[in-house]
C-alpha positions as CSV (number, residue, x, y, z in Angstrom):
1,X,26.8,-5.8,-30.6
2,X,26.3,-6.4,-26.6
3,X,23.2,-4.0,-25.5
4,X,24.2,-0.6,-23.5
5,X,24.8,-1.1,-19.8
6,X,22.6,0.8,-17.7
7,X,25.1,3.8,-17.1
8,X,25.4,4.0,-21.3
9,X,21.8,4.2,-21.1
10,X,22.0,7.3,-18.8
11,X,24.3,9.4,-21.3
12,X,21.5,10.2,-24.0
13,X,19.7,11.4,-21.1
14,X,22.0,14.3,-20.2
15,X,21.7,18.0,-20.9
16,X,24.8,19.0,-22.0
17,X,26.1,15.9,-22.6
18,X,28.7,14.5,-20.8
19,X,31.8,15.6,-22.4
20,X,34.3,12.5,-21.2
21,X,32.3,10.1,-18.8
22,X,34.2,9.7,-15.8
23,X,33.5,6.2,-13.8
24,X,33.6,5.8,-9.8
25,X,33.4,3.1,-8.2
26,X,30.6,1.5,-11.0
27,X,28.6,5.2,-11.1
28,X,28.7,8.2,-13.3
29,X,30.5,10.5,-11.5
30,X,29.4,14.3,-12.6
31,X,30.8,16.1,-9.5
32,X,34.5,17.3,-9.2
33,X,35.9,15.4,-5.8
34,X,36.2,18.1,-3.5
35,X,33.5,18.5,-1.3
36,X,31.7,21.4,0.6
37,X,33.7,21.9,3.7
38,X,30.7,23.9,5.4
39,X,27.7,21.2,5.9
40,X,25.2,20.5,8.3
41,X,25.4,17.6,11.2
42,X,22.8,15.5,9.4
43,X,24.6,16.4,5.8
44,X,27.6,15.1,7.0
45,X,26.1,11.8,8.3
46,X,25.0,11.2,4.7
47,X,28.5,11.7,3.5
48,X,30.3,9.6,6.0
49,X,31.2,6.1,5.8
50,X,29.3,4.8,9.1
51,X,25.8,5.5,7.6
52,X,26.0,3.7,4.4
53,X,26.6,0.9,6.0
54,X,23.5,1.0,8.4
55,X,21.0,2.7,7.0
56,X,18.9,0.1,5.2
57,X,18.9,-2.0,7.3
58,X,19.3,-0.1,10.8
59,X,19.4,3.7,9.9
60,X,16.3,3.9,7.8
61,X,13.7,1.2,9.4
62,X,14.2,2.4,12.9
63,X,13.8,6.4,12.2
64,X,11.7,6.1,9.6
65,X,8.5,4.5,11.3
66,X,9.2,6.8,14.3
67,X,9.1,9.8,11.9
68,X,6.4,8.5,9.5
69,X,4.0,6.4,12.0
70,X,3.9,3.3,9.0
71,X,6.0,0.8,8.2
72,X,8.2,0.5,5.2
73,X,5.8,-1.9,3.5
74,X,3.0,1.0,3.6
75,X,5.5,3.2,2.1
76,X,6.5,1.1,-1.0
77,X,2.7,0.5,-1.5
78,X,2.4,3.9,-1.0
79,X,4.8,5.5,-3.5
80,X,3.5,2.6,-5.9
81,X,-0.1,3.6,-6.2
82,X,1.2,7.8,-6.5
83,X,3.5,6.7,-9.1
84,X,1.5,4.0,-11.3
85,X,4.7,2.9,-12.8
86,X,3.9,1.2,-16.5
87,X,6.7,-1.2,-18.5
88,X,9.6,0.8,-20.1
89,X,9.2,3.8,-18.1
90,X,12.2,6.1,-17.3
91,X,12.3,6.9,-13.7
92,X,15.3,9.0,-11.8
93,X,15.5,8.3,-7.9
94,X,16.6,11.7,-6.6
95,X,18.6,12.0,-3.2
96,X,18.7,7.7,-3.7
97,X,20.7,7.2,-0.3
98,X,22.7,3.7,-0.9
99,X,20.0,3.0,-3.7
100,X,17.3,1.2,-1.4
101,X,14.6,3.0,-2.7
102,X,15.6,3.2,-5.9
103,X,15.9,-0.9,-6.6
104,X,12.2,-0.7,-5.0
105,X,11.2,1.3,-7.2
106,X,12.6,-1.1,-10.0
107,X,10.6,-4.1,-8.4
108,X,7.8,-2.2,-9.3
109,X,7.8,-2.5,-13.2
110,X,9.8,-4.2,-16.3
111,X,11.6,-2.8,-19.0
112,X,12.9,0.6,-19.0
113,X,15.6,2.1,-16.7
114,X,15.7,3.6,-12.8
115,X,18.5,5.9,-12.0
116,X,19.8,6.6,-8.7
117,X,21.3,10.1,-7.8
118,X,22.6,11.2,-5.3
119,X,25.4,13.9,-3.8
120,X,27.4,11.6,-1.7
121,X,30.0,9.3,-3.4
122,X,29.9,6.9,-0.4
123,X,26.2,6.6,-0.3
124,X,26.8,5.6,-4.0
125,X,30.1,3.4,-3.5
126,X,27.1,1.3,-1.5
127,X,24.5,1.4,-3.8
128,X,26.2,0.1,-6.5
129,X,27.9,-2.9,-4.3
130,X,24.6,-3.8,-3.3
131,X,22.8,-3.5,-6.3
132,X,22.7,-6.4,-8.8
133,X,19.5,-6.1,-10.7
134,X,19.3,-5.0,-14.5
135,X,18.4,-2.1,-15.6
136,X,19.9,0.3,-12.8
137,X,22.3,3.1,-13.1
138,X,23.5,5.8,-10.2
139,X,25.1,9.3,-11.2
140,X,26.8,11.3,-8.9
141,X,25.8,14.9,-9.0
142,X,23.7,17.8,-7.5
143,X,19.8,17.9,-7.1
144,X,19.8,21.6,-7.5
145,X,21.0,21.3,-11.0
146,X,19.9,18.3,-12.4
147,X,22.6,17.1,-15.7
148,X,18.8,15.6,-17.8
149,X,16.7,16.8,-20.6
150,X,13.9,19.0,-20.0
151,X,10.8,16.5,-19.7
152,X,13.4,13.7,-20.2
153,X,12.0,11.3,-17.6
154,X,8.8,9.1,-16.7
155,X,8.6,9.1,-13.1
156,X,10.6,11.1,-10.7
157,X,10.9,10.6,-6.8
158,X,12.2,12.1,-4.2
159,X,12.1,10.8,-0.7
160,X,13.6,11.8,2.3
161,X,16.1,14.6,1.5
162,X,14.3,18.0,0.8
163,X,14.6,18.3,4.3
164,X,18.3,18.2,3.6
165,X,19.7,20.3,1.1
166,X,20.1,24.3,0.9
167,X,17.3,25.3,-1.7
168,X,14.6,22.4,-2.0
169,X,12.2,24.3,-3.9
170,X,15.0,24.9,-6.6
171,X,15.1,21.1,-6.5
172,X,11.4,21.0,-7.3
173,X,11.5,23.1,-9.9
174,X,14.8,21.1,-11.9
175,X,12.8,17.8,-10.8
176,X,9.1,19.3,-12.4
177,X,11.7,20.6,-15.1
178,X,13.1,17.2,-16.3
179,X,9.1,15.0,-15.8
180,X,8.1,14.0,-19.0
181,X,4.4,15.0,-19.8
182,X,1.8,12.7,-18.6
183,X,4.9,11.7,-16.5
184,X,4.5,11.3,-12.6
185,X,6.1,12.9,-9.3
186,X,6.6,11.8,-5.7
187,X,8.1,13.5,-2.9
188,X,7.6,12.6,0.8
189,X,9.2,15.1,3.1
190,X,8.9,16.5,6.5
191,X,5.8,18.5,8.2
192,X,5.6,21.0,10.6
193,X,2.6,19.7,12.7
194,X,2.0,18.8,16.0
195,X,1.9,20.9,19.1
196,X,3.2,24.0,19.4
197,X,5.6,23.8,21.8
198,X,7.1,20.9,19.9
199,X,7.0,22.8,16.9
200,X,8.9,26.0,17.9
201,X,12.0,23.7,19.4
202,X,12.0,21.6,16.3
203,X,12.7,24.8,14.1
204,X,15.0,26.3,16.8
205,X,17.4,23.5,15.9
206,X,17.0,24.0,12.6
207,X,19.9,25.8,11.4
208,X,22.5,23.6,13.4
209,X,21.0,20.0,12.9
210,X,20.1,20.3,9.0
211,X,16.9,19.5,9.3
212,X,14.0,21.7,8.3
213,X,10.4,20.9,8.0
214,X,7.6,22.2,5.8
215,X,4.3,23.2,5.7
216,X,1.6,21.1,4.8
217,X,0.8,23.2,1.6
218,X,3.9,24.1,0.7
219,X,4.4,21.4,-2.0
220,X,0.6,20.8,-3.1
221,X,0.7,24.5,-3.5
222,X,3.5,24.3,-5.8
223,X,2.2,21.8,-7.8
224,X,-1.0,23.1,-8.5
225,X,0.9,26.9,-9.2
226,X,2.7,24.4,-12.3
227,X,0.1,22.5,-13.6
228,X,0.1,19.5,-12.2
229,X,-2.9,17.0,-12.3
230,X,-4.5,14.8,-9.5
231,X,-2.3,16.4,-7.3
232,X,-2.5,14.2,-3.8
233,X,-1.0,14.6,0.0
234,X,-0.7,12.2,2.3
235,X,0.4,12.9,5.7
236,X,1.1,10.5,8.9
237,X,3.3,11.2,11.4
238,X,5.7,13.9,10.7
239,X,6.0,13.4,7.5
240,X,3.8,14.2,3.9
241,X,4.1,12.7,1.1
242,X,2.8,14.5,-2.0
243,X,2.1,13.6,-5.6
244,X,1.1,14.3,-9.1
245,X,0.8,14.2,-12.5
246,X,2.4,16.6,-15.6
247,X,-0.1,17.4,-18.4
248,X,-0.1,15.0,-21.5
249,X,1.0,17.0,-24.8
């Protein structure tokens, strides 16, 4: 009998279970087609069919060291040492973009599966035509209700969305929800630092750009309100990233 593929791997995982698995493009697609027709300017950047194409290689490396002051090399070391990935784990790459992060993240260890999700069905049309390592799967659906087990998964990321969507601490809760105990989290995010002046525009464009930024507490605080262990911020630039660990059972 030939082993699962990656996407069969994915279907034990799910909370209810997926009734009749429907296939897009080489993802799990768990979203009806229609689409939001009320979005931000930067929501609707993730969804076109320009950005995909760019953003690893253009989109990404250019606005991410102006936002976060270090280079992507920093980062994946970075997100390595907050997430100690071991062999075999399970790890779900929230808000996974066209999957750049999320086949970093599978550089990092052997064994096991990484599962990129994301809402946008072109990010993920990309991610899968770019992705050709083993032991990768992408699903289709949305962060604020996440389709996994309670405490289904070993490591759980999520890097630069919350400033995206329309609840992010709901996100935090479904992604503290699904981490396994003694499983690991990382989120890096916006900041609100800086000088004031700066500041106060930044959160006047808010509402029509999309793009909200958080206080530097706002995440280790909520951590630490769940009972999370070795809880850890790092911030540089305009961006924190922040980590920890759910009790072992």
């Amino acid at each position: 009998m030939p082993a699962p593929s990656p996407v069969e791997r994915v279907l034990p995982l799910l909370d209810p279970p997926a009734a009749a698995p429907r296939i897009t493009d080489g993802y799990l697609d768990l979203l009806a087609p229609e689409v939001p027709a009320r979005v931000s300017i930067a929501q609707r950047a993730m969804r076109s069919t320009i950005v995909p194409r760019i953003y690893e290689r253009a989109w990404r490396p250019l606005l991410f060291q102006a936002w976060t002051l270090r280079t992507t090399g920093s980062e994946q070391r970075l997100q390595r040492e907050l997430l100690a990935p071991q062999d075999g784990d399970v790890a779900l790459d929230v808000a996974c973009g066209p999957g750049n992060t999320t086949r970093r993240l599978r550089r990092t260890y052997d064994g096991g599966l990484v599962v990129g999700f994301d809402f946008s069905a072109t990010m993920l049309a990309r991610a899968t035509a770019d992705t050709y390592a083993d032991g990768i799967a992408y699903v289709r659906g949305d962060a604020h209700r996440l389709p996994f087990a309670d405490g289904s998964l070993d490591l759980v990321s999520c890097y630069g969305a919350l400033y995206l969507v329309e609840d992010p601490f709901r996100v935090v809760d479904e992604l503290l929800r699904v981490l396994a105990p003694g499983g690991r989290i990382a989120l890096m995010t916006t900041v609100d630092r800086g000088p004031a002046p700066v500041r106060t525009v930044a959160r006047l464009g808010e509402p029509v750009i999309g793009l909200r930024t958080f206080a530097p507490d706002a995440f280790t605080a909520r951590f630490e309100q769940d009972g999370l262990e070795d809880v850890r911020r790092v911030t540089s630039g305009w961006s924190q990233t922040v980590a920890g660990r759910a009790p072992a059972t």
